[in-house]
C-alpha positions as a printed Julia matrix, in Angstrom:
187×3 Matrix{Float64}:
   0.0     0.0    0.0
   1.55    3.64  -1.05
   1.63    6.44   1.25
  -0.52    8.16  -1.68
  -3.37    6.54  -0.42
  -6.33    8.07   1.6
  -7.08    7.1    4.94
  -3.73    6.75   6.88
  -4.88    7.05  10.42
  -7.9     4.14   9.05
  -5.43    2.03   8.08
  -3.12    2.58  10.72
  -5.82    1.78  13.24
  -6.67   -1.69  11.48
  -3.12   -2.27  10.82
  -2.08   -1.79  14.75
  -5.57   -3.54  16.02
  -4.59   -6.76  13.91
  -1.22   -6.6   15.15
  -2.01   -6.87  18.71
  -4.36   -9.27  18.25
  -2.08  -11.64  16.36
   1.53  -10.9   18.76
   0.13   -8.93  21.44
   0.19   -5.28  22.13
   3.73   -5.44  23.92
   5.23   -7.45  21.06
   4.07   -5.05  18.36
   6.15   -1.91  17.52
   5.01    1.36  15.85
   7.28    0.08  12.92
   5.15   -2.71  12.8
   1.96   -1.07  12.69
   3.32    1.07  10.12
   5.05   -1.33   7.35
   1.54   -3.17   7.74
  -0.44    0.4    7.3
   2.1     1.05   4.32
   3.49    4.06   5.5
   5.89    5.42   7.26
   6.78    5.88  11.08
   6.63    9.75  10.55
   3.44    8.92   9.26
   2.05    7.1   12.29
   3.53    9.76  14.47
   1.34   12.55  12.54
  -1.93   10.6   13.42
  -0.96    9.19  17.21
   1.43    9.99  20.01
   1.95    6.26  20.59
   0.74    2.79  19.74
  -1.91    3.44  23.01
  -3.55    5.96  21.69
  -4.09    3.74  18.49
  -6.83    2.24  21.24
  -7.76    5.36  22.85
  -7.99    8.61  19.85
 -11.7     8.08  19.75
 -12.76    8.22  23.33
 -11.94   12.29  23.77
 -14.97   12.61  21.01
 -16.89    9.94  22.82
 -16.26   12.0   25.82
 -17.14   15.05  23.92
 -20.53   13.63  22.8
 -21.71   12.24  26.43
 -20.65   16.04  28.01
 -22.69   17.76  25.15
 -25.59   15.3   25.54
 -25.65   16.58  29.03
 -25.0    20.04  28.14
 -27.72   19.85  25.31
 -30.17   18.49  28.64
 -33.51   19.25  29.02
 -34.72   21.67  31.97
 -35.95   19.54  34.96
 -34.1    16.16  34.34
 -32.96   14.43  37.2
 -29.04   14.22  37.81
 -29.03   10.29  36.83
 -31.55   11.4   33.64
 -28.81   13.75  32.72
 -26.09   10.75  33.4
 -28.41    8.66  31.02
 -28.43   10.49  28.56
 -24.67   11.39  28.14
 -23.94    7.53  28.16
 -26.38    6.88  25.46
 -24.34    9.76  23.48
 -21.22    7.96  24.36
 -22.95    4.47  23.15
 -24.05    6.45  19.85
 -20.92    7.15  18.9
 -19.9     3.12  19.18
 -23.0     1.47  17.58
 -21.4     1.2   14.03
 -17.56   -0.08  15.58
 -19.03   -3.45  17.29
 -16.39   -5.49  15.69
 -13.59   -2.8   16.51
 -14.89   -2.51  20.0
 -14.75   -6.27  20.52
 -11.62   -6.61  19.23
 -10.0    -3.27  20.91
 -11.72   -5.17  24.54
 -10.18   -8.21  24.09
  -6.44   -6.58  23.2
  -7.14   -3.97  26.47
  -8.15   -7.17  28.64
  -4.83   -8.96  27.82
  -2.71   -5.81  28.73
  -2.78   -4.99  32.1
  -0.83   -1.36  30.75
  -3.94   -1.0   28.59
  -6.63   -1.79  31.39
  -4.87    0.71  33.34
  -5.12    3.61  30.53
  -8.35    2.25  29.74
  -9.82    2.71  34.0
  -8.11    6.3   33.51
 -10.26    7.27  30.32
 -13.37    6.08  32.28
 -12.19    8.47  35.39
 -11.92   10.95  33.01
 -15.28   10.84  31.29
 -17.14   10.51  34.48
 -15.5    14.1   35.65
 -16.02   15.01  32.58
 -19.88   14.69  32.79
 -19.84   15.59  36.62
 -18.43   19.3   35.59
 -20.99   19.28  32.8
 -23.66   18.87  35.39
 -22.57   21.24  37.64
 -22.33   23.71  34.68
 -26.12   23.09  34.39
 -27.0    23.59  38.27
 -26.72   20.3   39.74
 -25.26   20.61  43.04
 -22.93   18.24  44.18
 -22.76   15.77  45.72
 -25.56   14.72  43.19
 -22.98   16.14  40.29
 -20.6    13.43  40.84
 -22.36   10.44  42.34
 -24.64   10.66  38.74
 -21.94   10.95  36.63
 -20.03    8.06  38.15
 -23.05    6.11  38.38
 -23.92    6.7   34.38
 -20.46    5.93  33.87
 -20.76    2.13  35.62
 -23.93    1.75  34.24
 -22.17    2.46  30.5
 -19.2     0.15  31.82
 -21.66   -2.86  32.21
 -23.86   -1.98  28.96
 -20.47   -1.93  27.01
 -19.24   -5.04  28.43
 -22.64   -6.88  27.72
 -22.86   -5.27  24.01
 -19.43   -6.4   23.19
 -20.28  -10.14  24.64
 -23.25  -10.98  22.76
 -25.3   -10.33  19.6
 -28.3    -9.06  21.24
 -29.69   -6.31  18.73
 -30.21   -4.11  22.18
 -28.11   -0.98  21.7
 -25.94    0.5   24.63
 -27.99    3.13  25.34
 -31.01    0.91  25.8
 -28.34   -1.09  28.19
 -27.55    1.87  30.18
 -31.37    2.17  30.97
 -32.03   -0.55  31.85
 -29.03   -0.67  34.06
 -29.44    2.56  35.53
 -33.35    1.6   36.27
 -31.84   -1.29  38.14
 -30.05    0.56  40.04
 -32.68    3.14  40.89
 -34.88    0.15  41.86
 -31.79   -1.17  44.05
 -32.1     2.58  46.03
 -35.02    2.17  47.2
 -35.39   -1.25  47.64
Protein backbone atom coordinates (compact mmCIF):
# COMPACT_ATOMS: atom_id res chain seq x y z
CA UNK A 1 0.00 0.00 0.00
CA UNK A 2 1.55 3.64 -1.05
CA UNK A 3 1.63 6.44 1.25
CA UNK A 4 -0.52 8.16 -1.68
CA UNK A 5 -3.37 6.54 -0.42
CA UNK A 6 -6.33 8.07 1.60
CA UNK A 7 -7.08 7.10 4.94
CA UNK A 8 -3.73 6.75 6.88
CA UNK A 9 -4.88 7.05 10.42
CA UNK A 10 -7.90 4.14 9.05
CA UNK A 11 -5.43 2.03 8.08
CA UNK A 12 -3.12 2.58 10.72
CA UNK A 13 -5.82 1.78 13.24
CA UNK A 14 -6.67 -1.69 11.48
CA UNK A 15 -3.12 -2.27 10.82
CA UNK A 16 -2.08 -1.79 14.75
CA UNK A 17 -5.57 -3.54 16.02
CA UNK A 18 -4.59 -6.76 13.91
CA UNK A 19 -1.22 -6.60 15.15
CA UNK A 20 -2.01 -6.87 18.71
CA UNK A 21 -4.36 -9.27 18.25
CA UNK A 22 -2.08 -11.64 16.36
CA UNK A 23 1.53 -10.90 18.76
CA UNK A 24 0.13 -8.93 21.44
CA UNK A 25 0.19 -5.28 22.13
CA UNK A 26 3.73 -5.44 23.92
CA UNK A 27 5.23 -7.45 21.06
CA UNK A 28 4.07 -5.05 18.36
CA UNK A 29 6.15 -1.91 17.52
CA UNK A 30 5.01 1.36 15.85
CA UNK A 31 7.28 0.08 12.92
CA UNK A 32 5.15 -2.71 12.80
CA UNK A 33 1.96 -1.07 12.69
CA UNK A 34 3.32 1.07 10.12
CA UNK A 35 5.05 -1.33 7.35
CA UNK A 36 1.54 -3.17 7.74
CA UNK A 37 -0.44 0.40 7.30
CA UNK A 38 2.10 1.05 4.32
CA UNK A 39 3.49 4.06 5.50
CA UNK A 40 5.89 5.42 7.26
CA UNK A 41 6.78 5.88 11.08
CA UNK A 42 6.63 9.75 10.55
CA UNK A 43 3.44 8.92 9.26
CA UNK A 44 2.05 7.10 12.29
CA UNK A 45 3.53 9.76 14.47
CA UNK A 46 1.34 12.55 12.54
CA UNK A 47 -1.93 10.60 13.42
CA UNK A 48 -0.96 9.19 17.21
CA UNK A 49 1.43 9.99 20.01
CA UNK A 50 1.95 6.26 20.59
CA UNK A 51 0.74 2.79 19.74
CA UNK A 52 -1.91 3.44 23.01
CA UNK A 53 -3.55 5.96 21.69
CA UNK A 54 -4.09 3.74 18.49
CA UNK A 55 -6.83 2.24 21.24
CA UNK A 56 -7.76 5.36 22.85
CA UNK A 57 -7.99 8.61 19.85
CA UNK A 58 -11.70 8.08 19.75
CA UNK A 59 -12.76 8.22 23.33
CA UNK A 60 -11.94 12.29 23.77
CA UNK A 61 -14.97 12.61 21.01
CA UNK A 62 -16.89 9.94 22.82
CA UNK A 63 -16.26 12.00 25.82
CA UNK A 64 -17.14 15.05 23.92
CA UNK A 65 -20.53 13.63 22.80
CA UNK A 66 -21.71 12.24 26.43
CA UNK A 67 -20.65 16.04 28.01
CA UNK A 68 -22.69 17.76 25.15
CA UNK A 69 -25.59 15.30 25.54
CA UNK A 70 -25.65 16.58 29.03
CA UNK A 71 -25.00 20.04 28.14
CA UNK A 72 -27.72 19.85 25.31
CA UNK A 73 -30.17 18.49 28.64
CA UNK A 74 -33.51 19.25 29.02
CA UNK A 75 -34.72 21.67 31.97
CA UNK A 76 -35.95 19.54 34.96
CA UNK A 77 -34.10 16.16 34.34
CA UNK A 78 -32.96 14.43 37.20
CA UNK A 79 -29.04 14.22 37.81
CA UNK A 80 -29.03 10.29 36.83
CA UNK A 81 -31.55 11.40 33.64
CA UNK A 82 -28.81 13.75 32.72
CA UNK A 83 -26.09 10.75 33.40
CA UNK A 84 -28.41 8.66 31.02
CA UNK A 85 -28.43 10.49 28.56
CA UNK A 86 -24.67 11.39 28.14
CA UNK A 87 -23.94 7.53 28.16
CA UNK A 88 -26.38 6.88 25.46
CA UNK A 89 -24.34 9.76 23.48
CA UNK A 90 -21.22 7.96 24.36
CA UNK A 91 -22.95 4.47 23.15
CA UNK A 92 -24.05 6.45 19.85
CA UNK A 93 -20.92 7.15 18.90
CA UNK A 94 -19.90 3.12 19.18
CA UNK A 95 -23.00 1.47 17.58
CA UNK A 96 -21.40 1.20 14.03
CA UNK A 97 -17.56 -0.08 15.58
CA UNK A 98 -19.03 -3.45 17.29
CA UNK A 99 -16.39 -5.49 15.69
CA UNK A 100 -13.59 -2.80 16.51
CA UNK A 101 -14.89 -2.51 20.00
CA UNK A 102 -14.75 -6.27 20.52
CA UNK A 103 -11.62 -6.61 19.23
CA UNK A 104 -10.00 -3.27 20.91
CA UNK A 105 -11.72 -5.17 24.54
CA UNK A 106 -10.18 -8.21 24.09
CA UNK A 107 -6.44 -6.58 23.20
CA UNK A 108 -7.14 -3.97 26.47
CA UNK A 109 -8.15 -7.17 28.64
CA UNK A 110 -4.83 -8.96 27.82
CA UNK A 111 -2.71 -5.81 28.73
CA UNK A 112 -2.78 -4.99 32.10
CA UNK A 113 -0.83 -1.36 30.75
CA UNK A 114 -3.94 -1.00 28.59
CA UNK A 115 -6.63 -1.79 31.39
CA UNK A 116 -4.87 0.71 33.34
CA UNK A 117 -5.12 3.61 30.53
CA UNK A 118 -8.35 2.25 29.74
CA UNK A 119 -9.82 2.71 34.00
CA UNK A 120 -8.11 6.30 33.51
CA UNK A 121 -10.26 7.27 30.32
CA UNK A 122 -13.37 6.08 32.28
CA UNK A 123 -12.19 8.47 35.39
CA UNK A 124 -11.92 10.95 33.01
CA UNK A 125 -15.28 10.84 31.29
CA UNK A 126 -17.14 10.51 34.48
CA UNK A 127 -15.50 14.10 35.65
CA UNK A 128 -16.02 15.01 32.58
CA UNK A 129 -19.88 14.69 32.79
CA UNK A 130 -19.84 15.59 36.62
CA UNK A 131 -18.43 19.30 35.59
CA UNK A 132 -20.99 19.28 32.80
CA UNK A 133 -23.66 18.87 35.39
CA UNK A 134 -22.57 21.24 37.64
CA UNK A 135 -22.33 23.71 34.68
CA UNK A 136 -26.12 23.09 34.39
CA UNK A 137 -27.00 23.59 38.27
CA UNK A 138 -26.72 20.30 39.74
CA UNK A 139 -25.26 20.61 43.04
CA UNK A 140 -22.93 18.24 44.18
CA UNK A 141 -22.76 15.77 45.72
CA UNK A 142 -25.56 14.72 43.19
CA UNK A 143 -22.98 16.14 40.29
CA UNK A 144 -20.60 13.43 40.84
CA UNK A 145 -22.36 10.44 42.34
CA UNK A 146 -24.64 10.66 38.74
CA UNK A 147 -21.94 10.95 36.63
CA UNK A 148 -20.03 8.06 38.15
CA UNK A 149 -23.05 6.11 38.38
CA UNK A 150 -23.92 6.70 34.38
CA UNK A 151 -20.46 5.93 33.87
CA UNK A 152 -20.76 2.13 35.62
CA UNK A 153 -23.93 1.75 34.24
CA UNK A 154 -22.17 2.46 30.50
CA UNK A 155 -19.20 0.15 31.82
CA UNK A 156 -21.66 -2.86 32.21
CA UNK A 157 -23.86 -1.98 28.96
CA UNK A 158 -20.47 -1.93 27.01
CA UNK A 159 -19.24 -5.04 28.43
CA UNK A 160 -22.64 -6.88 27.72
CA UNK A 161 -22.86 -5.27 24.01
CA UNK A 162 -19.43 -6.40 23.19
CA UNK A 163 -20.28 -10.14 24.64
CA UNK A 164 -23.25 -10.98 22.76
CA UNK A 165 -25.30 -10.33 19.60
CA UNK A 166 -28.30 -9.06 21.24
CA UNK A 167 -29.69 -6.31 18.73
CA UNK A 168 -30.21 -4.11 22.18
CA UNK A 169 -28.11 -0.98 21.70
CA UNK A 170 -25.94 0.50 24.63
CA UNK A 171 -27.99 3.13 25.34
CA UNK A 172 -31.01 0.91 25.80
CA UNK A 173 -28.34 -1.09 28.19
CA UNK A 174 -27.55 1.87 30.18
CA UNK A 175 -31.37 2.17 30.97
CA UNK A 176 -32.03 -0.55 31.85
CA UNK A 177 -29.03 -0.67 34.06
CA UNK A 178 -29.44 2.56 35.53
CA UNK A 179 -33.35 1.60 36.27
CA UNK A 180 -31.84 -1.29 38.14
CA UNK A 181 -30.05 0.56 40.04
CA UNK A 182 -32.68 3.14 40.89
CA UNK A 183 -34.88 0.15 41.86
CA UNK A 184 -31.79 -1.17 44.05
CA UNK A 185 -32.10 2.58 46.03
CA UNK A 186 -35.02 2.17 47.20
CA UNK A 187 -35.39 -1.25 47.64
Amino acid sequence: MGRWQPDAQGRLSVAALELYAERGYDRTSVADIAARAGVTERTFFRHFSDKREVLFDRTNAMGAAAVAAIADSAPGLSPLQRAEAGMAAAGAFLEERRPWARARAQVIAATPSLQERELLKLSTLADDCATAMREKGVPEPAATLAAEAGVAAFKMAFAGWIADDDPQTIAQRVHAHLRDLRELAVG
